[in-house]
C-alpha positions as CSV (number, residue, x, y, z in Angstrom):
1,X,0.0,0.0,0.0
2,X,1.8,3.5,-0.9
3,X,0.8,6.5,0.8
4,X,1.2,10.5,0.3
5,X,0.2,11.0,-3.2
6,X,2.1,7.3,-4.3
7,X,5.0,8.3,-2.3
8,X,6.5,5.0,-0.8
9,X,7.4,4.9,3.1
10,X,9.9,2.9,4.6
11,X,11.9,2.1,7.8
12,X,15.5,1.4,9.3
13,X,15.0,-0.2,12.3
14,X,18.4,-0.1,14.6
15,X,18.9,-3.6,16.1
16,X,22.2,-4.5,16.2
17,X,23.6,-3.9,19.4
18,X,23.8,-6.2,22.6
19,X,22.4,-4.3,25.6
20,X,25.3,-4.8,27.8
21,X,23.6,-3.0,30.8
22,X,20.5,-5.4,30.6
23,X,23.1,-7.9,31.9
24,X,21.6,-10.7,29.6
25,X,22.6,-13.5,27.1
26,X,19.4,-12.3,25.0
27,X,19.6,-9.7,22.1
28,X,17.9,-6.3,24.5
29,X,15.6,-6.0,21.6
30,X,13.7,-9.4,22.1
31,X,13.3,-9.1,25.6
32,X,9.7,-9.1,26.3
33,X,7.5,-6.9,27.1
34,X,3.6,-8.7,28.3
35,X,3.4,-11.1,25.4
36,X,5.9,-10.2,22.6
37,X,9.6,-9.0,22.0
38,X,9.9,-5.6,22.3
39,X,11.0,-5.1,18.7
40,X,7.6,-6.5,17.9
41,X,5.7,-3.7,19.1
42,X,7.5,-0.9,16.7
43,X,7.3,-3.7,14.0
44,X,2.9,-3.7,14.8
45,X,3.6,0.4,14.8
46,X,5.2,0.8,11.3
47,X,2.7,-1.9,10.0
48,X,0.0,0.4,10.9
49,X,1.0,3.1,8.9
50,X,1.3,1.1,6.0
51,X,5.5,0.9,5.7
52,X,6.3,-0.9,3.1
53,X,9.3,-2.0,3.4
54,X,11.0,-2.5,6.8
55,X,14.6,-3.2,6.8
56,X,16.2,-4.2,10.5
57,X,19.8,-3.4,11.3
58,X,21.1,-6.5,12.9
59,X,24.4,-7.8,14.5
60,X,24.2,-9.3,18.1
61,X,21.8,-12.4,17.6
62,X,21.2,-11.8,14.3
63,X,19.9,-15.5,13.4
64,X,17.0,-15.1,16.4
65,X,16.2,-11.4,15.5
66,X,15.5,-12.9,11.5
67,X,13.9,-15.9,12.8
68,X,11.1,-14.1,14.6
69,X,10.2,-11.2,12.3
70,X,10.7,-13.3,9.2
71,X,8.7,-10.6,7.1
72,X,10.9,-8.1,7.4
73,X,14.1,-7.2,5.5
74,X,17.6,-7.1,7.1
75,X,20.9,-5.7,6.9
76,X,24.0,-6.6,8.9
77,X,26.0,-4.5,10.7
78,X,29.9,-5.7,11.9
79,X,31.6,-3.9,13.6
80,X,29.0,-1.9,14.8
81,X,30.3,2.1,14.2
82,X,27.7,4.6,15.5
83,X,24.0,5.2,14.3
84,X,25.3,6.5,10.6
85,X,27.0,3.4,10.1
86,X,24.5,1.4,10.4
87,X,22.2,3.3,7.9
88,X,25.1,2.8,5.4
89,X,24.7,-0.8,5.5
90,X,20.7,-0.7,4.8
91,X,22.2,-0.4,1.0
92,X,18.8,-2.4,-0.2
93,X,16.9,0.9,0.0
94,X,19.6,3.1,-1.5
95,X,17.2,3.5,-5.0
96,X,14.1,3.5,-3.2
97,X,11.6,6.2,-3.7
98,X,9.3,7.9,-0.8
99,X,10.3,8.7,2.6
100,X,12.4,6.5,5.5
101,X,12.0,6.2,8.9
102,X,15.5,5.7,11.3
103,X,14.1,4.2,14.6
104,X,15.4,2.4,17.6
105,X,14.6,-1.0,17.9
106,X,14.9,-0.2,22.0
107,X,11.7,2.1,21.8
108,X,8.6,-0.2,22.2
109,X,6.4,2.4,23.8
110,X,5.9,4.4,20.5
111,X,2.3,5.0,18.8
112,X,1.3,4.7,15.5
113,X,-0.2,8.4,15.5
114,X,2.6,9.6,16.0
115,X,4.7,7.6,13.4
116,X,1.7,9.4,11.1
117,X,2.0,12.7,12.0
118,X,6.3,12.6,11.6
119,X,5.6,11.4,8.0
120,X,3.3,14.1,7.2
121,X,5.9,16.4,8.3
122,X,8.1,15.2,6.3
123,X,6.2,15.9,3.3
124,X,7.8,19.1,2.5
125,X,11.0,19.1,4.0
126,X,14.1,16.9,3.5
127,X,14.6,15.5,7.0
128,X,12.4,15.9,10.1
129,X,13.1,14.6,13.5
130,X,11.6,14.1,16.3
131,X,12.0,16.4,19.6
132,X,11.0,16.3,23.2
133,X,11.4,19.4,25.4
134,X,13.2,18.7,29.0
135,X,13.3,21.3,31.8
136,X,16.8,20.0,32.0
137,X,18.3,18.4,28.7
138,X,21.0,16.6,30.5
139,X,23.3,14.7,28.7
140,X,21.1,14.6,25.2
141,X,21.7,16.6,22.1
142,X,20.3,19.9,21.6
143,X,18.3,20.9,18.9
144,X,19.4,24.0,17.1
145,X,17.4,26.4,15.4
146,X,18.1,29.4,13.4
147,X,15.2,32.5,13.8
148,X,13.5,31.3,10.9
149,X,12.6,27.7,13.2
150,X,14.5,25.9,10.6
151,X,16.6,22.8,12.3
152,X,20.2,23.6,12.0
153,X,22.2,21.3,14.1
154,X,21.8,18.7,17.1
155,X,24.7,19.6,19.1
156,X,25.8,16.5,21.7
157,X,25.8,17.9,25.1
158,X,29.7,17.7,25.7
159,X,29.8,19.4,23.1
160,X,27.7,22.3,23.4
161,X,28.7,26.1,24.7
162,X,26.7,27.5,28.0
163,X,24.5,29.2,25.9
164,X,23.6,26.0,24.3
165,X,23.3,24.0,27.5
166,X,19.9,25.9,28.3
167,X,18.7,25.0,25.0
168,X,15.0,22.5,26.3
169,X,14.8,21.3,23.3
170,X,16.7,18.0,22.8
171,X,16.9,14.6,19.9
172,X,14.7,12.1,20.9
173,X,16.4,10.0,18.7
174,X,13.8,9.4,15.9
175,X,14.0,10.8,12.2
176,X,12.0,10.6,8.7
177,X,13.9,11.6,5.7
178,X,13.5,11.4,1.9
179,X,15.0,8.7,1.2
180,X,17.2,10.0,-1.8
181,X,18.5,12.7,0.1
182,X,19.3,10.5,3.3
183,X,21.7,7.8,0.6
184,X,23.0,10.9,-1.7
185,X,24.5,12.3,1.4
186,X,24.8,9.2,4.0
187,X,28.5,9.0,2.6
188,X,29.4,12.3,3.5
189,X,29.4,11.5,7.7
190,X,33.0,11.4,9.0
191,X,33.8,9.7,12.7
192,X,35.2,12.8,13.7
193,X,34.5,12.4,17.3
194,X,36.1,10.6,20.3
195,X,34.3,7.3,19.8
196,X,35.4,7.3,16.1
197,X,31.6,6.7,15.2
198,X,29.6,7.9,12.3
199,X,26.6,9.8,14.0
200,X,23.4,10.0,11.9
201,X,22.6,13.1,13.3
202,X,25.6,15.0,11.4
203,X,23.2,14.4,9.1
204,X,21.1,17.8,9.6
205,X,24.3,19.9,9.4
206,X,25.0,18.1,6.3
207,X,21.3,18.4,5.1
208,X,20.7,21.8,5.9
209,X,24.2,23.2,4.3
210,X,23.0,21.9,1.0
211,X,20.2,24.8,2.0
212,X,17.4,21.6,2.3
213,X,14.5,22.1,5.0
214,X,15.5,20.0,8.1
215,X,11.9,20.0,10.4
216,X,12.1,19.3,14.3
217,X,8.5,18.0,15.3
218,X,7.8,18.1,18.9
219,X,6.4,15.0,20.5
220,X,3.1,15.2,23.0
221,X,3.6,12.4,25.2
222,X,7.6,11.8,26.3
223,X,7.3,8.6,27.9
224,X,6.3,7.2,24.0
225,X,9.8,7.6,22.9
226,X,11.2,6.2,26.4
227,X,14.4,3.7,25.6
228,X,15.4,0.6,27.4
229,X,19.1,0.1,28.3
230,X,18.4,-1.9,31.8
231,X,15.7,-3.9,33.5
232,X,14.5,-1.0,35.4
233,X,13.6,0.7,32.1
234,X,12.1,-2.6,30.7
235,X,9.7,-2.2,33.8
236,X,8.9,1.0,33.3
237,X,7.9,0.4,29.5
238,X,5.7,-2.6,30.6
239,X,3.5,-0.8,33.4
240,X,3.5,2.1,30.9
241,X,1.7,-0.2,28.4
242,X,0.1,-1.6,30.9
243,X,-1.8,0.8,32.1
244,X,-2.6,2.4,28.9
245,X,-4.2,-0.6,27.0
246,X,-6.3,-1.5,30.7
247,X,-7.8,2.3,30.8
248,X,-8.8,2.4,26.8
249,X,-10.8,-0.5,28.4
250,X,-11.8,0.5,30.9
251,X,-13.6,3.5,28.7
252,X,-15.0,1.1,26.8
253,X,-16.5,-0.1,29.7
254,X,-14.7,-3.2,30.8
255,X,-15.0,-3.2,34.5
256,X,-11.3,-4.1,35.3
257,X,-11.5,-4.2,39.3
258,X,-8.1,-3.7,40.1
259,X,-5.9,-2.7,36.9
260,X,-2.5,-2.6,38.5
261,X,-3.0,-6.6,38.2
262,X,-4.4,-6.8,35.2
263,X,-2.6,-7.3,32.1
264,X,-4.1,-7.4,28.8
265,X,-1.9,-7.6,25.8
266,X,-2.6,-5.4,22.6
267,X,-4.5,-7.7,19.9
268,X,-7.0,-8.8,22.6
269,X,-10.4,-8.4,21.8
270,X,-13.1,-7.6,24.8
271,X,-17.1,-6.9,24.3
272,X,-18.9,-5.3,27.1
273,X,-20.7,-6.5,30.2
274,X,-17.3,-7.6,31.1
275,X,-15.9,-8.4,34.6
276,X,-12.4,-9.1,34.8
277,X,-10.8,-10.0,38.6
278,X,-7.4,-9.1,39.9
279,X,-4.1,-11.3,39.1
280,X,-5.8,-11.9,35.6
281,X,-3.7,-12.3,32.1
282,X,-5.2,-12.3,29.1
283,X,-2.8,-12.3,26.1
284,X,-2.4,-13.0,22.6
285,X,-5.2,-13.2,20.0
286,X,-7.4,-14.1,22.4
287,X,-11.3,-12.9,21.9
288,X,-13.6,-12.1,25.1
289,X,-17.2,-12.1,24.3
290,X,-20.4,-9.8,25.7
291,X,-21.2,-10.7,29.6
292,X,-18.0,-12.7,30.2
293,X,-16.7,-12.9,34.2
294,X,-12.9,-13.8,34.5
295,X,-12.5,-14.7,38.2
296,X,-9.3,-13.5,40.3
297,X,-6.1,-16.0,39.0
298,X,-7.5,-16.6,35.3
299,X,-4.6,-17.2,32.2
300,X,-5.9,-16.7,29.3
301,X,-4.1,-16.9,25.8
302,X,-5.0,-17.3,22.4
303,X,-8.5,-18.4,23.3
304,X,-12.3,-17.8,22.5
305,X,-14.4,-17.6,25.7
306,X,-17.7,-17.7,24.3
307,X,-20.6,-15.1,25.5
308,X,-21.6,-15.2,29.6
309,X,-19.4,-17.7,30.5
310,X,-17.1,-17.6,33.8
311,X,-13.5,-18.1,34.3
312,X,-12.7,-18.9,37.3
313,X,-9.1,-19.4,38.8
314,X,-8.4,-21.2,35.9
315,X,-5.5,-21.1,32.5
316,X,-7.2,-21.4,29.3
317,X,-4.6,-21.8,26.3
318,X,-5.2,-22.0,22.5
319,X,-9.0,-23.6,22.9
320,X,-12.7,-22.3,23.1
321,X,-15.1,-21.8,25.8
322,X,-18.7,-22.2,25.2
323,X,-21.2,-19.2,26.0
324,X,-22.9,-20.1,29.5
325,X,-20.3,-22.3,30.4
326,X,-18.3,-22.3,33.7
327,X,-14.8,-23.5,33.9
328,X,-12.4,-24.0,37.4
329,X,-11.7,-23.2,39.9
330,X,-8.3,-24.6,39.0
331,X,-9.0,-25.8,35.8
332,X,-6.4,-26.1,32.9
333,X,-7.6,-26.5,29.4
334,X,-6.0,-26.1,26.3
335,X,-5.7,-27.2,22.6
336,X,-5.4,-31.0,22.5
């Protein structure tokens, strides 16, 4: 499907790296978050905005990262040399037409309305990124305007003067460009730095010297473009999700009694008249019909629990429940 007047869209997804600080065997990227990797959530995000084409930069665990998201195209990045290094290897894309997304595969929490609105800021400008504004920016890079608003660097805090320093506006680390202008000019990034990495955001200097319209679009909610490096963060990103997908049901008017312990993953599907107990899971593709009651204790995955029926204390996996019926307490039943 091709979007913005037959424009094509596509994405760079940045996956190659470890995670050192999550202290794990497992690639950071597939750790999960309720019922998938958290790669799998940006992968469901792009998808809803109709990306076509979806090319992840891979390196750490590269065979487990293609194994699970075997729809997707991939590039390999060894040794892994900064951001703008690993765009240079997505050379697949390098004739494509349309615009490309550059996201971190580390960023689960991020909607598809906003992926939306960055693309149709993109539409007349050569690069747009996305911004977050921080009473205190910290150690992220400034975003540096001149007085007509136009983007003209992101300055790396280390690097920047005082005056700079009180700059609110920082990188959130996310960035839609037309794709011909992003692989004309890739080329021209140099590792001049102290890490001896090629940083993709040299890339607005570089843009905006050639005199093309670099965009900085400000981002609503901050906690959507939240990255995980430990598993403090990964716990932060789950209760996040948590407690957004329980109070869009809740609105709905799914009486969730105590939704701290309830957790409900994203292709769930609830009607109303429905009572859900504490300590409940539901996850998967699983489909809750009208007048359902889901007793304190109650798995459920990939399942059909058919309309009135009662759950009670019980783990329901991969099988159907018929309307009226009662299962548990401490009942297990599954496919098979």
């Amino acid at each position: 499907m091709v979007k913005d007047g037959d424009r094509m869209r596509n994405a760079i997804v940045m996956a190659a790296g470890k995670g050192t600080r999550m202290k794990s065997f497992q690639s950071k990227v597939m750790h999960p978050i309720i019922d998938r990797p958290m790669l799998g959530y940006i992968i469901d995000a792009l998808r809803a905005v109709q990306v076509e084409r979806i090319v992840i930069v891979v390196g750490y665990q590269a065979q487990t990262i293609q194994e699970a998201f075997p729809d997707c195209e991939f590039a390999l990045q060894e040794p892994q040399l900064g951001t703008g290094h690993a765009v240079m290897q997505c050379q697949q894309l390098k004739d494509a037409t349309g615009d490309t997304l550059v996201i971190n595969g580390d960023g689960p929490c991020i909607q598809p309305e906003t992926l939306e609105k960055l693309f149709q800021a993109n539409q007349d400008a050569s690069l747009t990124l996305l911004t977050s504004i921080l009473d205190d920016g910290a150690h992220y890079g400034r975003i540096i305007r001149d007085e007509t608003g136009q983007v003209q660097a992101i300055v790396e805090a280390k690097d920047c003067t005082p005056e700079q320093l009180k700059v609110k506006e920082i990188n959130a680390g996310m960035y839609c460009f037309k794709n011909e202008d992003l692989f004309n000019h890739i080329h021209e990034l140099q590792p001049n730095n102290a890490q001896k990495e090629y940083y993709l955001t040299d890339m607005v200097k570089i843009l905006a010297a050639q005199g093309k319209k670099v965009n900085g679009m400000v981002i609503e909610d901050r906690d959507e473009v939240m990255g995980i490096n430990d598993c403090i963060e990964l716990y932060k990103a789950y209760t996040w999700m948590r407690d957004k997908i329980n109070l869009e049901w809740m609105r709905q008017g799914v009486q969730i009694v105590d939704p701290q312990r309830t957790v409900i993953g994203k292709d769930v599907q609830i009607g109303h008249d429905v009572l859900i107990g504490p300590n409940v899971e539901i996850l998967g593709k699983t489909i809750i019909h009208d007048y359902v009651t889901i007793l304190p204790g109650s798995i459920i995955e990939d399942a059909i629990i058919g309309e009135g029926a009662v759950i009670d204390s019980s783990k329901v996996v991969g099988t159907s429940v018929k309307s009226q019926e009662k299962v548990g307490p401490m009942a297990f039943i599954h496919s098979g």
